[in-house]
C-alpha positions as CSV (number, residue, x, y, z in Angstrom):
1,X,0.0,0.0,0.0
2,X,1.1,3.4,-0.9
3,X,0.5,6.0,1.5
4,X,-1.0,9.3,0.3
5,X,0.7,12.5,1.4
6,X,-0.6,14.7,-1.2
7,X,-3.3,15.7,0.0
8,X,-5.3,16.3,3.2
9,X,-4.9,14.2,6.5
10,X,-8.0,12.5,7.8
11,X,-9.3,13.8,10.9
12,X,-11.2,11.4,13.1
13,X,-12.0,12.3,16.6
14,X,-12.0,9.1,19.0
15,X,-15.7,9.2,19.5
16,X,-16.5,8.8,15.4
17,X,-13.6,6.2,15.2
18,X,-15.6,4.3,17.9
19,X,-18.7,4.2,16.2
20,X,-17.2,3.7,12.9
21,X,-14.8,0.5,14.0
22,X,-16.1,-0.3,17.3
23,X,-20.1,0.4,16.9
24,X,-20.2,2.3,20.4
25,X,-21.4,5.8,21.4
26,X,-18.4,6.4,23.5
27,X,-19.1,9.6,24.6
28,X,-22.2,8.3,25.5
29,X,-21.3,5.5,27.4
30,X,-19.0,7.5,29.3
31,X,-16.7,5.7,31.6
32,X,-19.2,2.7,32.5
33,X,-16.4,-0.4,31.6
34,X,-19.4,-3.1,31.5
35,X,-21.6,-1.2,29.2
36,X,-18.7,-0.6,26.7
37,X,-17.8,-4.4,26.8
38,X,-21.2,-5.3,26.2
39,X,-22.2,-2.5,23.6
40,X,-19.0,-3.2,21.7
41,X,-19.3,-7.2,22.1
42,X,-16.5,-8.5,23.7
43,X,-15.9,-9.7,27.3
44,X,-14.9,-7.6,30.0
45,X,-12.0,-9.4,31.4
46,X,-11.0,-10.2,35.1
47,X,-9.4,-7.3,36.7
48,X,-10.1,-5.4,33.2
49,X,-11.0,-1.5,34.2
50,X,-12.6,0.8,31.3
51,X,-9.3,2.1,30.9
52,X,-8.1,-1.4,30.2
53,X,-10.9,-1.5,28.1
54,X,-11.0,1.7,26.0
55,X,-6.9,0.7,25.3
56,X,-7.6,-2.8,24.4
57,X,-10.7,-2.1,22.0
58,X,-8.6,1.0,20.5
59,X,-5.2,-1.5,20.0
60,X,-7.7,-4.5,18.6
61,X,-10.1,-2.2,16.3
62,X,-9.3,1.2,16.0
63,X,-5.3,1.3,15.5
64,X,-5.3,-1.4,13.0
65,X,-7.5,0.0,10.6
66,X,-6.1,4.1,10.7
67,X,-4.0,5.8,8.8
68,X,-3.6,3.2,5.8
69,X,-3.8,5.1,2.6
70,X,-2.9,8.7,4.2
71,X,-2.4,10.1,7.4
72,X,-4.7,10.2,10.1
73,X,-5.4,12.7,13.2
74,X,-7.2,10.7,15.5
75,X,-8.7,14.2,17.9
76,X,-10.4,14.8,20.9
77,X,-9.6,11.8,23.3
78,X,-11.8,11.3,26.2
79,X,-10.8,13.7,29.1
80,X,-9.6,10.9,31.5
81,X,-6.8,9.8,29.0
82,X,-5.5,13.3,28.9
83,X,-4.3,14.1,32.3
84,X,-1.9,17.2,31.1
85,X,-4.3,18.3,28.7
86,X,-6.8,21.2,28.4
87,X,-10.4,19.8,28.1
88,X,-12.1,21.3,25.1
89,X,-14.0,24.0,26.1
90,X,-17.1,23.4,23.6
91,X,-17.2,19.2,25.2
92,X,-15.4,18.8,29.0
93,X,-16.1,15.3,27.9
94,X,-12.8,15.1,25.7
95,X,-9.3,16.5,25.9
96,X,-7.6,18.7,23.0
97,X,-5.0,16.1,22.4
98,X,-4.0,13.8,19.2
99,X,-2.1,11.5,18.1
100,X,-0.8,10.9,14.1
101,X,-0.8,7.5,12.4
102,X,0.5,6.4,8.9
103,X,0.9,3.3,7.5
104,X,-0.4,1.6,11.0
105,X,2.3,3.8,13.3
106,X,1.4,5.8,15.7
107,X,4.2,8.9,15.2
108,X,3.2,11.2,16.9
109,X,1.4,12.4,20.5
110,X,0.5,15.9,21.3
111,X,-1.9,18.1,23.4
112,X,-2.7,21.4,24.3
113,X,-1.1,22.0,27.9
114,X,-3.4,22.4,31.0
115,X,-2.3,25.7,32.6
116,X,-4.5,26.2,34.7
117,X,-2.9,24.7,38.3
118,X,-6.0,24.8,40.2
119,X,-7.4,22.1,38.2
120,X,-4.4,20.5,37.7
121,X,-3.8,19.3,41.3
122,X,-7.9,18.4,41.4
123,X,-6.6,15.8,38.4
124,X,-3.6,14.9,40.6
125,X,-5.6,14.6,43.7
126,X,-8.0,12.0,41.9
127,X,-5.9,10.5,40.5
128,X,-3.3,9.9,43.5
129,X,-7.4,8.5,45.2
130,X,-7.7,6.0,42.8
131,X,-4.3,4.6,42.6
132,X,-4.2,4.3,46.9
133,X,-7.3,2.6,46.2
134,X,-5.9,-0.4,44.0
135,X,-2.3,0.4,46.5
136,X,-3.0,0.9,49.4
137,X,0.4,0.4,50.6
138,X,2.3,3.1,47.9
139,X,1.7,6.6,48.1
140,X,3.1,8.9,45.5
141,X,3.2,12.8,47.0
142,X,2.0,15.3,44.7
143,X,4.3,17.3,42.6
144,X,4.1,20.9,44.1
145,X,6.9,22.1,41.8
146,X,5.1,21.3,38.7
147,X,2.0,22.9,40.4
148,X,3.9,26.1,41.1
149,X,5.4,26.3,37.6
150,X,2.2,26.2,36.3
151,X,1.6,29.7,37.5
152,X,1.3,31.9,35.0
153,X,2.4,29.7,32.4
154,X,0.6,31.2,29.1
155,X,-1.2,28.6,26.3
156,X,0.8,26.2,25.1
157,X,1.2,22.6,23.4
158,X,3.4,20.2,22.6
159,X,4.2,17.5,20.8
160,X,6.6,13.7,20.8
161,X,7.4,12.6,17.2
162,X,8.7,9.3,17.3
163,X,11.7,10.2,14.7
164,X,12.5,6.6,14.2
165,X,9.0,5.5,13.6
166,X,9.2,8.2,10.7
167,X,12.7,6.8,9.8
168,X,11.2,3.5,9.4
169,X,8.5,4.6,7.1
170,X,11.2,6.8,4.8
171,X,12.9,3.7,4.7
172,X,10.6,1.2,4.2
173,X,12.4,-0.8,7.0
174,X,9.7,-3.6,8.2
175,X,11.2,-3.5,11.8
176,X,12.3,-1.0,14.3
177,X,15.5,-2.6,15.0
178,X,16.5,-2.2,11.0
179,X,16.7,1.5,11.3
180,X,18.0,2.1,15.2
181,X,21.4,4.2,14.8
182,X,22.7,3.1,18.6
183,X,21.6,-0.5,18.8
């Protein structure tokens, strides 16, 4: 397969690539791990959280079927997969982050920057809740010098191209380890 680069990237945000691949209403379903296993058809496993879930169905149905014949932005990932990341103002429901795929690789990650650190340390906080839940004998403090930085800290993004993914497509190499420089 040739991939197309002359002419516009596909956008996709997560919720349409659900319903297109998956057959779910994601936003819909909302975090609720049992109703997405059963909407989308597939067993909830032991132990399996909708995190677990959301990764697994996205890995198995979604992934494999992006970003084939050109490029593909796959937008607007549900909020609780984006804890750095500004929630879109228009949906609180999903995050203004992305990630690229061509030819089947993920190459890039990016998101626009939560500034604001109020809201930053409520994410932190619930998230330090739910981890002492499932360890309740590991604690992880808080990072107060993040928190402070964030202070006044105007919009921003940013974004993690995986150079060697892109090296492997330029080259055509069909492994990762045919194109590493320091191996």
């Amino acid at each position: 397969t040739c991939l197309r680069i002359d002419q516009p990237f596909e956008r996709l945000t997560m919720a349409e690539a659900f319903t297109r691949y998956v057959g779910v209403d994601l936003l819909a379903i909302g975090e609720d791990a049992p109703r997405l296993a059963r909407e989308a058809q597939t067993v909830l496993r032991a132990g399996e959280n909708w995190e677990d879930l959301f990764f697994r169905l996205l890995l198995e149905r979604v992934e494999p079927r992006i970003g084939r014949d050109s490029p593909t932005f796959l937008t607007h990932w549900p909020a609780a997969q984006a804890a750095l990341s500004r929630r879109d103002p228009e949906d609180p429901r999903v995050a203004l982050r992305f990630e690229l795929y061509a030819a089947g690789i993920e190459l890039a990650n990016a998101f626009e920057e939560l500034t604001d650190p109020d809201e930053q340390r409520d994410r932190f906080e619930a998230d330090r809740a739910r981890r002492l839940a499932l360890y309740p004998d590991q604690d992880w403090p808080l990072d107060e010098a993040f928190l402070r930085d964030l202070e006044g800290l105007p919009p921003c993004s940013g974004i993690a191209l995986g150079f060697d993914r892109l090296a492997m497509l330029a080259t055509g190499a069909p492994r990762l380890c045919d194109i590493l420089w320091f191996s």
